[in-house]
C-alpha positions in Angstrom: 87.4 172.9 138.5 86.2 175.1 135.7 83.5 176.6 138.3 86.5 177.5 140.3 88.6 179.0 137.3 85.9 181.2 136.7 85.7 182.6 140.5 89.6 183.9 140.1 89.5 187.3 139.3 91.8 189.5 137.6 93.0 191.1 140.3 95.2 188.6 141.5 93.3 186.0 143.5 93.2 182.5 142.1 92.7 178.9 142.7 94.3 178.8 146.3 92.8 181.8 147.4 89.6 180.3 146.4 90.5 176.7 148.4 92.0 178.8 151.5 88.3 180.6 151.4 86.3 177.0 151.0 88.3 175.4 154.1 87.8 178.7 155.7 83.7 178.5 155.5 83.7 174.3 155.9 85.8 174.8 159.1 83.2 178.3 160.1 80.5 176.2 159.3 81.9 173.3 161.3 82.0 175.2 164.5 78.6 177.0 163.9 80.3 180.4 164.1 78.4 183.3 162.3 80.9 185.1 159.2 80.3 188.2 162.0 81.7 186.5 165.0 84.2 185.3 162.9 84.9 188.7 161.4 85.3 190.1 165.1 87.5 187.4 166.4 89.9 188.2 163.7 89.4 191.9 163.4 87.3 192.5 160.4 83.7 193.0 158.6 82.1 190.2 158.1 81.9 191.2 154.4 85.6 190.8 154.6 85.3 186.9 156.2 82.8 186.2 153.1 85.4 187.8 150.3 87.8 185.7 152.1 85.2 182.5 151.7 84.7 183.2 148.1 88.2 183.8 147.0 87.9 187.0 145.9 90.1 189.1 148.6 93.2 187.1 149.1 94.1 186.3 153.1 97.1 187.4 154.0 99.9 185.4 156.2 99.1 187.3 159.4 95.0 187.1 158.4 95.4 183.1 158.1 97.5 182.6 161.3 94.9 184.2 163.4 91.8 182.6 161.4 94.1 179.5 162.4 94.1 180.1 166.1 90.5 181.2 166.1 89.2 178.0 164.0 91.3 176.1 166.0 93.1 174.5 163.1 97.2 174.3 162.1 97.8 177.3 159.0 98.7 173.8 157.2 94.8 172.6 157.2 93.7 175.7 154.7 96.0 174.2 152.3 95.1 170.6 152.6 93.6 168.9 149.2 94.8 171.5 147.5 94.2 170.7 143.6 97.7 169.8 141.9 98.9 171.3 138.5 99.7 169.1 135.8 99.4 165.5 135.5 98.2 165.6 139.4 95.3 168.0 138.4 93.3 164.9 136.7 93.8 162.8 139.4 93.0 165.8 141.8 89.5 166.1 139.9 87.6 163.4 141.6 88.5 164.6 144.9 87.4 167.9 144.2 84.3 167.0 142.9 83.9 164.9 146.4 84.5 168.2 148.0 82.4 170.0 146.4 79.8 169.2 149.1 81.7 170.1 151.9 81.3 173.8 152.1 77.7 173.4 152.4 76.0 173.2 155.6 74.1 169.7 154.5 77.5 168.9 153.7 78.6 169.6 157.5 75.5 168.0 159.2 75.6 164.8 157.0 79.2 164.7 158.2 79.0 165.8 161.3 75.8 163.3 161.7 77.6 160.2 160.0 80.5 160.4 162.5 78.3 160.3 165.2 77.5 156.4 163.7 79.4 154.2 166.1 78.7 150.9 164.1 81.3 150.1 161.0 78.8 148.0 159.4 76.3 151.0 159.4 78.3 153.2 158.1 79.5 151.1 155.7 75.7 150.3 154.3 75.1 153.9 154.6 78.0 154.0 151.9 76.7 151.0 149.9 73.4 153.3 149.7 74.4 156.4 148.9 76.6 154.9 146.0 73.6 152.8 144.5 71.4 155.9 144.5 74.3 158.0 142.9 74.5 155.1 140.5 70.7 155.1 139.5 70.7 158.8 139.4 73.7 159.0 136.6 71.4 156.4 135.2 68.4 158.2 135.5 70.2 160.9 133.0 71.1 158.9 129.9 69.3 159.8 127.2 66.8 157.4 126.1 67.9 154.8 122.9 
C-alpha cells in the first residue's frame, strides 16, 4: 500500500486513480491489446493510456465508459477490490498484496494458463505447490540464529 501512496501525486490523483489505472492495464493486458491500440480506440496517445495505467492523469467519467465498452468490461469492474479506508484497509492488505501480481503479464499468462486446467485436483496441487514454495522462500529469509 505504501508503494501505491507514494505513486499519488500532488496534483490530485490518488489511490483510486491508481487502482482504475491497474485494472485498466490487467484487463489491456488480458486482451493482448497494445497501450496504442488502446489509445486509438478511445481517442488518445498512447502516453495518455499509460498515465492512465500508472495513476498519474486521472480518467474521467466519459474516458472510463468508453475504456469500458472497448475492454469489454461494466464501469463497475475498474472499481472492483478497491482497498477500503479504515478498519477495512488492514483487512484489504492481503488482498492487495495478492494483486500485486496481476498487472504483470506473468501475472496474466499464469492466470490465463491455470484456467485453462480442467482438473480440480490439479489445480488444487498446483495451489498446495505454490504455497509450500512461498512458505520455504519466507523461510529461506530469516536471519540465521
Amino acid at each position: 500500500m505504501d508503494s501505491k501512496r507514494n505513486r499519488a501525486t500532488s496534483r490530485g490523483t490518488g489511490l483510486v486513480d491508481i487502482h482504475v489505472g491497474e485494472r485498466i492495464r490487467i484487463r489491456r493486458l488480458a486482451l493482448r491489446v497494445s497501450q496504442g491500440d488502446l489509445g486509438a480506440e478511445v481517442g488518445v496517445t498512447f502516453q495518455q493510456i499509460q498515465k492512465y495505467e500508472l495513476g498519474t492523469n486521472r480518467v474521467s467519467a466519459s474516458r472510463l465508459q468508453k475504456l469500458a465498452e472497448v475492454l469489454g468490461v461494466s464501469v463497475s469492474y475498474f472499481f472492483e477490490d478497491l482497498p477500503g479506508q479504515g478498519e477495512q484497509a488492514a483487512e484489504n492488505w492481503k488482498a492487495e498484496e495478492r494483486h500485486r501480481i496481476l498487472p504483470t503479464l506473468e501475472g496474466i499468462r499464469f492466470n490465463q494458463a491455470f484456467l485453462q486446467i480442467q482438473s480440480t485436483e490439479v489445480r488444487r496441487r498446483i495451489m498446495a505447490l505454490m504455497k509450500a514454495l512461498a512458505t520455504e522462500d519466507e523461510q529461506d529469509d530469516r536471519p540465521l540464529q
